[in-house]
C-alpha positions in Angstrom: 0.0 0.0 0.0 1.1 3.6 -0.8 1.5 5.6 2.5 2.2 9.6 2.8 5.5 10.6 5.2 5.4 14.3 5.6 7.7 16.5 8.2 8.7 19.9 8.2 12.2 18.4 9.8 14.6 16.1 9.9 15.3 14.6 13.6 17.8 16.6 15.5 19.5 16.6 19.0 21.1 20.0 20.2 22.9 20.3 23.6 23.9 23.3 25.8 25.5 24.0 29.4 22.6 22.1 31.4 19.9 21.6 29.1 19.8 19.2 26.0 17.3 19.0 22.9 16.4 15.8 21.5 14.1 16.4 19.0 11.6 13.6 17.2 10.0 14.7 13.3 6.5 13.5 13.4 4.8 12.8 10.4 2.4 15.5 9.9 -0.2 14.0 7.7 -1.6 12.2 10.6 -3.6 13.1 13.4 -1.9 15.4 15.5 -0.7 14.0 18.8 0.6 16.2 21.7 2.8 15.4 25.0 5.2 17.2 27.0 7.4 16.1 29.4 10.9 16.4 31.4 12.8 13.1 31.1 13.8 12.5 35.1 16.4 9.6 34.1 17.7 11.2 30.4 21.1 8.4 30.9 18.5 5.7 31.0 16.5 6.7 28.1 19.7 7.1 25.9 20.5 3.8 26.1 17.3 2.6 25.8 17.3 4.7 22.2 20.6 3.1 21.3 19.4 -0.3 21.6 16.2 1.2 19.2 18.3 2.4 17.1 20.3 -1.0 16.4 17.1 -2.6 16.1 16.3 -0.8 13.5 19.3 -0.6 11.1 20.4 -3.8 12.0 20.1 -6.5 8.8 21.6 -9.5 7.9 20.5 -9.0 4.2 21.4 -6.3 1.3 18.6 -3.8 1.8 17.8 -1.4 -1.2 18.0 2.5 -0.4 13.7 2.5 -1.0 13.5 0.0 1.4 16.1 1.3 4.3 14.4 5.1 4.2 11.1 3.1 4.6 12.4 1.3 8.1 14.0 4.1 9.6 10.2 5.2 10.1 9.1 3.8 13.3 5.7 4.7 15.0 5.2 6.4 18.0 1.9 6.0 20.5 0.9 8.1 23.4 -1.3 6.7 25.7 -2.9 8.1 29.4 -0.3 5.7 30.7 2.4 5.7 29.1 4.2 6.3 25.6 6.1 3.6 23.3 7.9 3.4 20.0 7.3 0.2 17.8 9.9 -0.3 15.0 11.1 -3.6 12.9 15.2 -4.3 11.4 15.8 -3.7 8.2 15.5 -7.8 7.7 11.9 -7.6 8.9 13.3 -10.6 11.4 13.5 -8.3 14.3 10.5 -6.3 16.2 11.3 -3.9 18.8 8.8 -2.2 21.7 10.3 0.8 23.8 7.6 1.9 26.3 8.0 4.5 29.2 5.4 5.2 31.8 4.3 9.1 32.0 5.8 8.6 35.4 9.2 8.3 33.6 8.5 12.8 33.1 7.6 15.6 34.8 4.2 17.3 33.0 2.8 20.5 33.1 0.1 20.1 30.2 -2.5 17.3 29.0 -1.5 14.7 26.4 -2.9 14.1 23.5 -3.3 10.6 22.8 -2.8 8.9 19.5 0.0 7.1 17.3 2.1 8.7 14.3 5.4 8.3 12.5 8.4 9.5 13.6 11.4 10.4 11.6 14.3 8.4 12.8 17.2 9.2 11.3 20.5 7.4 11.2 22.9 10.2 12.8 20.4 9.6 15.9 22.9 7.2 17.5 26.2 9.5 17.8 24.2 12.4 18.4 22.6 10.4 21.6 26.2 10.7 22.8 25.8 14.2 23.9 22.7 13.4 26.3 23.6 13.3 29.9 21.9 12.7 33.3 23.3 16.0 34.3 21.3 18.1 31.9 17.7 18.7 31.6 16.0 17.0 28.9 12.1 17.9 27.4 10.9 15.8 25.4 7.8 17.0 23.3 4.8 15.4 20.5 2.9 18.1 18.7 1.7 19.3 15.5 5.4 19.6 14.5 6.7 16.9 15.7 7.9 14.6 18.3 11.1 16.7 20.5 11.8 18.8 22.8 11.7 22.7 23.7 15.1 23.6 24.8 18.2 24.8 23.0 16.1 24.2 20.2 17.5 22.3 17.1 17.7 24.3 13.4 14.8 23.0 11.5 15.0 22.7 7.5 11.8 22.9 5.2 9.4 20.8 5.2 9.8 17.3 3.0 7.4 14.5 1.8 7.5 11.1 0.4 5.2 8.6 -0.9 5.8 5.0 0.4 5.3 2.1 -1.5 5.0 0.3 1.9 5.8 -3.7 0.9 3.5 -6.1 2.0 6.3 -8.1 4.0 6.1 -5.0 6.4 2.9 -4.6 6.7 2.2 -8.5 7.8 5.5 -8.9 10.0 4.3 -6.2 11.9 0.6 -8.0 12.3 2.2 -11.1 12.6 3.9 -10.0 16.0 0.7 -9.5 17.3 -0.7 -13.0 16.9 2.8 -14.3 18.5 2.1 -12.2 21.7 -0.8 -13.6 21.9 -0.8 -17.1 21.9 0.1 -18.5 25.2 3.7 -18.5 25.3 5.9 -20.4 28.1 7.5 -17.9 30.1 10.0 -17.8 31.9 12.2 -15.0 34.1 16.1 -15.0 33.9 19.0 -13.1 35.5 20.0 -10.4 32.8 23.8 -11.7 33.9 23.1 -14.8 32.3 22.2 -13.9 29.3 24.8 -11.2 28.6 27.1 -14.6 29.1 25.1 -16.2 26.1 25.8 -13.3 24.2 30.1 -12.8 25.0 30.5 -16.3 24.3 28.7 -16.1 20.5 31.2 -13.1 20.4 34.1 -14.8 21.0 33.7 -17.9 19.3 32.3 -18.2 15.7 31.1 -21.7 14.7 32.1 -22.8 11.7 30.1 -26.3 10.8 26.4 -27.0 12.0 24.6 -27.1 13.8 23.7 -23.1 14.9 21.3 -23.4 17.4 19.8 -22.3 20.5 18.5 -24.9 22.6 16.2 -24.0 25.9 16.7 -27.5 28.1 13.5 -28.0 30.1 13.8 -30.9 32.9 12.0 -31.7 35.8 12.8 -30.2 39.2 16.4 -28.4 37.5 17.0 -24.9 36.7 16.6 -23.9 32.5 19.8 -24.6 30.4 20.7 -22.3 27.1 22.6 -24.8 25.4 24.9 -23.1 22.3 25.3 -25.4 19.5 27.5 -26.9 17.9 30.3 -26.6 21.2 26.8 -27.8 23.3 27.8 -25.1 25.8 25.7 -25.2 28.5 24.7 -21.7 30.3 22.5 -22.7 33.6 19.9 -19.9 34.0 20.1 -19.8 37.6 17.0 -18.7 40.0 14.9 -20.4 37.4 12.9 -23.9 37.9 10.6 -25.9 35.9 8.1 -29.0 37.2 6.5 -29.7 33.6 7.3 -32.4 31.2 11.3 -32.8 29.9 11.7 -31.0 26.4 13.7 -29.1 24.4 12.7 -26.1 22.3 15.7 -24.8 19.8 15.5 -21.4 18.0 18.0 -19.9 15.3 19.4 -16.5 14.6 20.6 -16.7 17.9 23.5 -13.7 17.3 20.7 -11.3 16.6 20.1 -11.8 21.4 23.4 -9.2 20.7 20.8 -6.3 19.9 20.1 -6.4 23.3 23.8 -5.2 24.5 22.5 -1.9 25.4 19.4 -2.8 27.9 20.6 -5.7 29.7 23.2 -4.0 31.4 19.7 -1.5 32.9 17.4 -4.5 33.7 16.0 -6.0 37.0 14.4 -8.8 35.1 14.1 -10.6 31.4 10.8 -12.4 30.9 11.9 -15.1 28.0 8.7 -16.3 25.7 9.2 -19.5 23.7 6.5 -20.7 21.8 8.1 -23.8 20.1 10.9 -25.4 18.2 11.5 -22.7 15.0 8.4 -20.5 16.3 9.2 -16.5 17.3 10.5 -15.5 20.4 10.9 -12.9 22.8 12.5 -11.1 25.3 10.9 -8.5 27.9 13.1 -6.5 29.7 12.0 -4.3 32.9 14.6 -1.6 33.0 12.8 0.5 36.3 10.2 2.7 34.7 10.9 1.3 30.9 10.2 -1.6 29.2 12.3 -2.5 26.3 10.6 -5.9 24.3 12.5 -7.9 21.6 10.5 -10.2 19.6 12.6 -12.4 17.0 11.5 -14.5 13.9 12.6 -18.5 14.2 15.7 -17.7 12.3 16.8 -14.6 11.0 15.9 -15.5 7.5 12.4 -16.2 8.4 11.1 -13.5 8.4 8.2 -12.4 10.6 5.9 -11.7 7.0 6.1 -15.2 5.5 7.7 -17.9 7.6 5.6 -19.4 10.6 1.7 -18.9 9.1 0.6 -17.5 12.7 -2.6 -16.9 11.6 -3.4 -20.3 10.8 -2.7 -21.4 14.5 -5.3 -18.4 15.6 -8.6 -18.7 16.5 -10.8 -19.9 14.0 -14.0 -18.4 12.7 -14.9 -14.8 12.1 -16.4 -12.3 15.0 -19.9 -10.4 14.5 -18.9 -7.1 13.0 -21.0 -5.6 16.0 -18.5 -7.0 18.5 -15.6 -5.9 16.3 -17.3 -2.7 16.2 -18.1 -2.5 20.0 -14.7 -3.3 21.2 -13.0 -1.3 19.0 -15.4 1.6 20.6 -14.6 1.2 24.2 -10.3 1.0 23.4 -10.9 4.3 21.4 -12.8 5.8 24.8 -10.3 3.7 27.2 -7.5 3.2 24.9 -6.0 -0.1 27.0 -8.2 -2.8 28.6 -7.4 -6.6 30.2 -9.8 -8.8 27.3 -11.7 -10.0 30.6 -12.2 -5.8 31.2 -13.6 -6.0 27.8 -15.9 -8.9 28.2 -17.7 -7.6 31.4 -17.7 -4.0 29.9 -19.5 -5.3 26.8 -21.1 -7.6 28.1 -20.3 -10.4 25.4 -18.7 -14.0 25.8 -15.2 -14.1 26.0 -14.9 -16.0 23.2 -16.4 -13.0 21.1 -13.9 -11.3 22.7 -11.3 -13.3 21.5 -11.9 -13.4 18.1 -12.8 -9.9 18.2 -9.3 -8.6 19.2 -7.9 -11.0 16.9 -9.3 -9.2 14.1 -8.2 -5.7 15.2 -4.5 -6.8 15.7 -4.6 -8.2 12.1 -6.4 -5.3 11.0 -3.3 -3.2 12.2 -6.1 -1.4 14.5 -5.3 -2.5 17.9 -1.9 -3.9 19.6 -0.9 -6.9 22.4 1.1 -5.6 25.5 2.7 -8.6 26.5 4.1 -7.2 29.8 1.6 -5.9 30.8 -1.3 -8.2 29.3 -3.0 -5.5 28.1 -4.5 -4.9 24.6 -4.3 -1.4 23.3 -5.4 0.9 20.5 -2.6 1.9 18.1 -4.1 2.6 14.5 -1.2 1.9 12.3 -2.1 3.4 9.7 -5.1 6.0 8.7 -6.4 4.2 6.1 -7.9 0.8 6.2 -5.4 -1.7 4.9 -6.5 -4.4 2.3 -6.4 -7.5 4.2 -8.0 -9.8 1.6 -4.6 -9.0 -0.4 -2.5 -9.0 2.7 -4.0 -12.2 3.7 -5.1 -14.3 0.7 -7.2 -17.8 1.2 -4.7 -20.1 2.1 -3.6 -23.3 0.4 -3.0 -25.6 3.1 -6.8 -24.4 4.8 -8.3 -25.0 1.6 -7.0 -28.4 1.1 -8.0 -29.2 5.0 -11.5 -28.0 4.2 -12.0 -30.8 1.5 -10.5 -33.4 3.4 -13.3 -32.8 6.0 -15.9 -32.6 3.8 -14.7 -35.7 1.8 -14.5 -37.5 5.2 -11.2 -37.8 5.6 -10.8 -37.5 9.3 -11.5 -39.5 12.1 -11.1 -38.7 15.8 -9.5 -41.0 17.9 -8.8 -40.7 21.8 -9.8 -37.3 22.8 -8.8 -35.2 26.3 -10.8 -33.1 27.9 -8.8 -29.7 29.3 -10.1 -30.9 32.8 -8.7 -34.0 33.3 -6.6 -34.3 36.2 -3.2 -35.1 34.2 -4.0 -32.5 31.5 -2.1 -29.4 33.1 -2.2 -27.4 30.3 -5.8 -27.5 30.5 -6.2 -28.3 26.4 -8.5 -30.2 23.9 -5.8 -33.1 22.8 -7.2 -35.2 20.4 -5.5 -38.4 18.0 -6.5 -38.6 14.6 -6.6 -40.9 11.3 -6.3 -38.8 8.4 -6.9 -40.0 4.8 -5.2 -37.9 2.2 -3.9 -39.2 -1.6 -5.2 -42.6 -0.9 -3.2 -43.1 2.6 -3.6 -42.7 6.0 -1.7 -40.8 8.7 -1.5 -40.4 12.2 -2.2 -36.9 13.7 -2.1 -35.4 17.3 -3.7 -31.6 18.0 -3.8 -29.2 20.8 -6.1 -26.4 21.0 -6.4 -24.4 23.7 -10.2 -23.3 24.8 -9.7 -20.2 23.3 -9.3 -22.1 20.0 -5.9 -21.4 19.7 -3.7 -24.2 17.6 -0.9 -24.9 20.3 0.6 -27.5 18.8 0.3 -30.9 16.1 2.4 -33.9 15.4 2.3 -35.4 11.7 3.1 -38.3 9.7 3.6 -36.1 6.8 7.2 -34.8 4.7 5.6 -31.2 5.4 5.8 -31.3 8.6 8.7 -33.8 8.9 10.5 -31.3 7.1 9.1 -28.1 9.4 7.8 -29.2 12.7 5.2 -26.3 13.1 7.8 -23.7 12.5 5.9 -23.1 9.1 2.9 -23.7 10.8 0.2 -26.6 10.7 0.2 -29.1 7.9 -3.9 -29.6 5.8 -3.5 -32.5 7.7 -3.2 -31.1 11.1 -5.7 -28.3 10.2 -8.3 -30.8 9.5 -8.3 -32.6 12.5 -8.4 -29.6 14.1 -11.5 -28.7 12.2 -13.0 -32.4 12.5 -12.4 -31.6 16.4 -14.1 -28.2 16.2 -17.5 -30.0 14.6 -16.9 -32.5 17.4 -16.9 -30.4 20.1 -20.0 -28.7 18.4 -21.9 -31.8 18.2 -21.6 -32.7 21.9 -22.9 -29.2 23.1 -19.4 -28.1 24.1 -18.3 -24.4 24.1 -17.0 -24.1 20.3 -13.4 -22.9 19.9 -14.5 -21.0 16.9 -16.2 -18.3 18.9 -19.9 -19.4 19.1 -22.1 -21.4 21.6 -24.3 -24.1 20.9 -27.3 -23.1 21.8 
């Protein structure tokens, strides 16, 4: 889609005896958005911009000049409680979050709440050099721009592009969304430890596979991060685990380095895995800011393409009323807990669900995942095109005629209430006839309807795990499941009720 990106400046930083100027561009053909504020920990707040700033340029891939001015455009959101920055790497395999709390400034005047692009420029970094705890630091979003009010900065004339914004943005940063939101394991570890993960990957460079990051889960015994291929074995100490022994391994492991510049500030790092090959993350409490790194499976999987979130979402569409009313009370409240929403509403929580769902796809509404909060942040003023974004996928349509031709039948089936079940799932066996044979499937859906994993006889999914996400033959048991769970009166996981 083609997006205006208008300011009347570039983004400066100017510094005098006692005071210093650090001074955001906002994109002036938005909304207008307004806050003003004294940073009370400026040294804090540099840092946290450096480690922005490498999140944004970094790339492991040659990026075309188009397509670098395009990512050095982060957005910017101002909300009664706080205000963050969103931003991706130039490789589209990295997200990054920075949030401060208005408690992190002094403020004389009301905010204005809303979200708009800022311009980020790449001299940012060395001039963030001149910021210091010493000095008093304003920052300030208005009609032109996002800065601040002392020892103002030289401003040039206004300039405006048109963006041909690819679609590979546009999905990576919807597909982040659906990751928050799925149920993660998480975990909290000692920022020491994994500033020890990260000096070891820079002074030893493996030169044959395996490159991977395993996450050693055992009974009763603290997490492991296990480097491969030397099988170094970091213990993540203060942490325990009393589930079932497994091992989840991720790739792109060198990109943990972008977080150099915040782990040295944090109290606490909340790690979220979601599976072998599946995005990750990495929530750091750094006192009043929160600094959140969300990576791809491997650095060439990109968040746009590679793991098919959506297919693991909730099924079923929401009534457009619901999408409608709960898009209503986030623009009145701007951040609400989903069971906020349900009792505000007064709808199930499975409409809820699915509702949300669609406004995080929609680009319309945003996960907090410290905070568990889901919030309104329009990414764009215009609707985007989902149908083009999202077209009908292959692998669902396939699934959809192996149910119809009766391809699937359910064997042994868990209900999320059984006393060995701690995970509190639908798990379900399954014979699935496809091309004349038969395979074996096993499913996991949570009773929000979410996919949380599937097991396959299949070269698909011998070849991916789930780290391209479901197989047809996984998604049609889980669809045989969902009629099943229909027919016996059960609550459906595709956001309806029998009635």
């Amino acid at each position: 889609m083609e997006t205006s990106l208008s300011y009347n400046h570039h983004t400066t930083i100017a510094t005098s005896i006692g005071e210093a100027s650090l001074d955001f561009a906002a994109n002036t053909s938005r909304a207008p958005v307004s806050f003003k504020g004294r940073v009370k920990e400026p040294h804090l707040l540099r840092q946290l911009m450096f480690a922005l700033n490498e999140v944004i340029v970094s790339t492991s891939a040659w990026v075309d000049e188009a397509e670098w001015a395009l990512v050095l455009d982060p957005v910017i959101t101002v909300h009664p409680d706080q205000v963050f920055f969103e931003a991706f790497s130039n490789d589209e395999s990295a997200y990054a979050r920075l949030s401060a709390p208005l408690s992190a400034f002094e403020t004389d005047t009301e905010p204005f709440f809303g979200t708009t692009n800022v311009d980020f420029t790449a001299g940012l970094r060395d001039a963030l050099q001149d910021m210091r705890s010493s000095q008093v630091t304003t920052f300030q979003v208005g009609a032109e721009g996002f800065g601040v009010e002392t020892a103002a900065a030289p401003r040039g004339s206004h300039f405006e592009r048109k963006v041909d914004v690819p679609d590979g943005w546009l999905k990576g940063f919807l597909q982040v969304q659906s990751a928050f939101t799925m149920h993660p394991f998480v975990f909290d570890v000692r920022p020491i430890d994994l500033l020890a993960v990260i000096a070891f990957l820079e002074d030893n460079k493996a030169l044959t596979p395996p490159h991977g990051l395993r996450y050693e889960f055992r009974k009763g015994e603290p997490i492991k991060a296990v480097l491969e291929p030397w099988n170094e074995a970091f213990v993540l100490r203060d942490t325990g685990y009393e589930g079932y022994d497994r091992t989840v391994r991720v790739w792109g492991r060198r990109r943990l380095a972008l977080l150099q510049h915040v782990l040295p500030y944090a109290q606490k790092v909340s790690v979220g895995l979601l599976g072998r090959g599946l995005p990750h993350f990495y929530i750091c409490d750094c006192g009043r800011y929160r600094f959140v790194l969300a990576l791809s499976g491997w650095t060439g999987n990109d968040w746009s393409k590679g793991a098919a979130l959506d297919l693991m979402a909730p099924r079923g569409q929401a009534d457009a009323e619901a999408v409608a009313a709960v898009h209503g009370l986030l623009s009145q409240e701007h951040c609400c807990l989903p069971d906020q929403i349900g009792e505000r509403l007064s709808l199930p929580q499975a409409d809820v669900t699915q509702a949300l769902f669609e406004l995080c796809r929609a680009g319309r509404v945003m996960f907090d995942p410290g905070a568990g909060l889901y919030r309104l942040r329009e990414l764009f003023d215009e609707p985007l095109d989902l149908e083009a974004l999202f077209p009908p996928d292959t692998r669902t349509e396939r699934a959809e005629a192996i149910v119809a031709e009766g391809g699937v039948e359910i064997g042994s089936l868990t209900d999320p209430d059984a006393p060995d079940n701690w995970r509190h799932e639908y798990q379900a066996t399954a014979t699935v006839s496809d091309d004349g044979g038969e395979l074996e499937v096993y499913i996991a859906i949570d009773q929000e309807g979410r996919l949380r994993f599937g097991r396959c006889e299949c070269p698909f999914f011998k070849d991916n795990i789930m780290s391209r996400g479901p197989c047809e033959h996984i998604q049609a048991a889980r669809m045989a499941l969902e009629n099943t769970l229909r027919e016996e009166g059960q609550v459906d996981t595709t956001g309806e009720e029998e009635a």
